[in-house]
Structures are given as structure tokens and as C-alpha cells.
C-alpha positions, 0 to 999 in steps of 0.5 A: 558507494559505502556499505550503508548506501549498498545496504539502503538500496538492497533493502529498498529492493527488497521492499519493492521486490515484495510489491512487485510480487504482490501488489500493494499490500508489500509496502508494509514491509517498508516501515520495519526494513527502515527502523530494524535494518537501517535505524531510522527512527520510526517516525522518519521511517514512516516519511521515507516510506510514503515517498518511497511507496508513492515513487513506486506505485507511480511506476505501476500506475504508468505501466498499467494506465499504458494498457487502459488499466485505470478507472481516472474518475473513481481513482481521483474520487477515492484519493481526494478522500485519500489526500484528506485522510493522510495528512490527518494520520500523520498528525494522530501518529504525532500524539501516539508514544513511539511503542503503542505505535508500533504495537498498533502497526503489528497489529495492522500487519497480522490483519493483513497476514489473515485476510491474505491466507484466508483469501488464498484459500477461497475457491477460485482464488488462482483464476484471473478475475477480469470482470466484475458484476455491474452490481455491489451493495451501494454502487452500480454500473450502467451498460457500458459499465461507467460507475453510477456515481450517486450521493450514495455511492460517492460517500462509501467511496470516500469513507473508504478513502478517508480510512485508507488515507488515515492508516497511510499516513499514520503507518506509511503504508501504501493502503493497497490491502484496502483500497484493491478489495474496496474497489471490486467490492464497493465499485462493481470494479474487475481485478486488474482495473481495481489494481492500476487504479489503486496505484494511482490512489497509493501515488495520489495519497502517498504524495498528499503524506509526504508532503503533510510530512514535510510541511510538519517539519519532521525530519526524512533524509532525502539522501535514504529516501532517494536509495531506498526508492532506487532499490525499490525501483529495481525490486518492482520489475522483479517481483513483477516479473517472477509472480508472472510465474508463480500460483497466485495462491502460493504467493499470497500464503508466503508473504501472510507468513513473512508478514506474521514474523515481521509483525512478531519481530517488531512486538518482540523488539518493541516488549524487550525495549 
């Protein structure tokens, strides 16, 4: 095996690492991992990134479908908005120069940096959330806590999902930064439930932009992506396995900063071009 696949496959590690160690929200890594440390071009590193993000939130889907940890109804709900969404934000990303967009993705990622430290900061915020109230501001639960699926409560869930699969496929990212706090939000749903199905949706609509990738005729070496997923693979168990040992707080104000470097490292690459 030469350096470049050694390189690929720690790198995807560390991609996964990140997932593993804090949900969703690690797949934002990828991108710039792809372009700044592999020199894939960004608009090929956006397709490795689907695939490899997808391969990844399979895994975790399976794992947690295993303990009854997925909502199957509102889950394929959300992602067939989802799907729609992402072959959609692959076709904008197509009319985007390459500098504005990755401008907007750095961007997206100081977003994500301070919801996370603001989030880790709320009262509360190392407790495990198993439950949620049967009541948010559109949906409702009944007794047995089976979402109340009305015209109403279907078209928030949607909207939602379209956005989310719009911003997957323009930026090759899982969409878990969205999707988890939607869930517990607008579906009345528990924490741990609202993340297995959010694996399910990254799987569902990673899939949808890869293959919207795909059939566009853009360019994605199997051979890459096939490394990177390896990497990540191995990274998810653990990360997985040292956040079981870590303050939920800690972890999440860590990787806010890492984000904001990351996010400063492409808008300096990006300036200086």
C-alpha cells in the first residue's frame, strides 16, 4: 500500500473519528480533509464526501436500529424530503464559482461552531435526554407517543428536510447539525431516538446526492472514496467509543473550536488563492 492510500485512510479515520465522537455534525470535516489534505478538487470532494458520510451513518443506523432506536415512519418522511433536496443542492453548487463556495461553506461551519458552544453551555446540557414532551409547536404525540402525522406537522417536517437535503448536497455534509435538533424540536422526539433516526435520513439522502452526483457526470474516484470510507469505518468505533467517556459539554466546545479553525483555514486558503 503506498503513502497516498496510508494518507487517505488515516485521514477518513479521522473524519469518522470525529462522527463517532460527536454525532452527525463530524461529517463537516470531510470536505476540507478531502481538498487540503488530499487535493481532491472541491467539487469531487463533495461526492467522496456524500458516499463516505452516507457508508458511515449506515453503520450507526444499523447499530441503533438493533436497540429499537429509530422512528422508521418520521425518519423516511424526513428523508424522502431529503432526497428531493439533495440532488437539488448539487445542481446550485453547479452554478456557484468554486471560491464563493467554499466561502459559504466556511460560513455554514462557524454556524455550526456556535450552535454547538452555545448548546454546550445550556443548563443541563451533560444529562442524557431519553424523553421528550408529547407536545412541540406543530406536532403532537398521542399516549403511546406515535407522532400525530397532520397536514401540518407533515409540511414542517418536510420543509425541513428539503433545506437539509439542499445543504447535503451543495456542501457534502451529513446534515446531522440540522436534522437531530429538528427532530427533538419539531417532532416531539427523545434525544437518543432523534439520533438512530437521523442516521437513517443522513443514509437515505447522502445516497439520493451521490447518486445525483453520479448521474451528473461529475468526476468521484471510487478508488479514494473506497479508502476514505475504510478510514472512517474504523475512526466511528472510536470515537464512538472514547465519547462514552468523555463530559458531553467538553466534547461539543472542542470540536466548536476545531470547527472555527478549520473554517478559518479554508477562508484563508481561499483569500490567499
Amino acid at each position: 500500500m503506498d503513502t497516498i492510500a496510508i494518507l487517505t485512510i488515516v485521514l477518513g479515520a479521522f473524519v469518522g473519528f470525529s462522527l463517532g465522537l460527536t454525532g452527525g455534525g463530524g461529517a463537516i470535516f470531510a470536505v476540507p480533509i478531502l481538498i487540503y489534505g488530499l487535493g481532491v478538487p472541491a467539487r469531487e470532494a463533495v461526492g467522496i464526501s456524500l458516499l463516505t458520510v452516507g457508508s458511515t451513518a449506515f453503520v450507526g443506523f444499523v447499530q441503533r436500529a438493533r436497540r429499537r432506536m429509530v422512528e422508521f415512519p418520521t425518519g423516511l418522511l424526513f428523508a424522502f424530503a431529503g432526497m428531493i433536496g439533495a440532488p437539488i443542492g448539487s445542481k446550485l453548487a453547479d452554478y456557484i464559482p468554486e471560491p464563493v463556495l467554499l466561502a459559504l461553506f466556511a460560513g455554514l461551519m462557524i454556524l455550526i461552531a456556535v450552535r454547538m458552544w452555545l448548546k454546550a453551555n445550556e443548563k443541563g446540557a451533560n444529562l442524557p435526554i431519553l424523553d421528550s414532551d408529547n407536545a412541540g409547536p406543530t406536532c403532537r404525540r398521542d399516549p403511546e407517543g406515535r407522532l400525530r402525522l397532520t397536514s401540518q406537522c407533515a409540511m414542517l417536517l418536510g420543509v425541513v428536510g428539503l433545506s437539509a437535503g439542499i445543504l447535503t448536497g451543495m456542501f457534502g455534509v451529513g446534515g446531522g447539525f440540522i436534522i437531530v435538533p429538528a427532530l427533538v424540536s419539531f417532532a416531539c422526539m427523545g434525544m437518543q431516538r432523534a439520533i438512530g433516526t437521523s442516521l437513517l435520513i443522513i443514509t437515505l439522502v447522502s445516497l439520493s446526492g451521490t447518486s445525483g452526483h453520479l448521474l451528473a457526470g461529475k468526476e468521484l474516484s471510487l478508488q479514494t472514496a473506497g479508502l476514505f470510507t475504510l478510514g472512517s469505518l474504523v475512526g466511528l468505533f472510536l470515537g464512538s467509543w472514547l465519547a462514552q467517556r468523555m463530559a458531553g459539554p467538553m466534547l461539543q466546545r472542542l470540536f466548536a473550536v476545531s470547527i472555527v479553525l478549520v473554517a478559518a483555514y479554508v477562508i484563508f486558503q481561499t483569500v490567499t488563492r
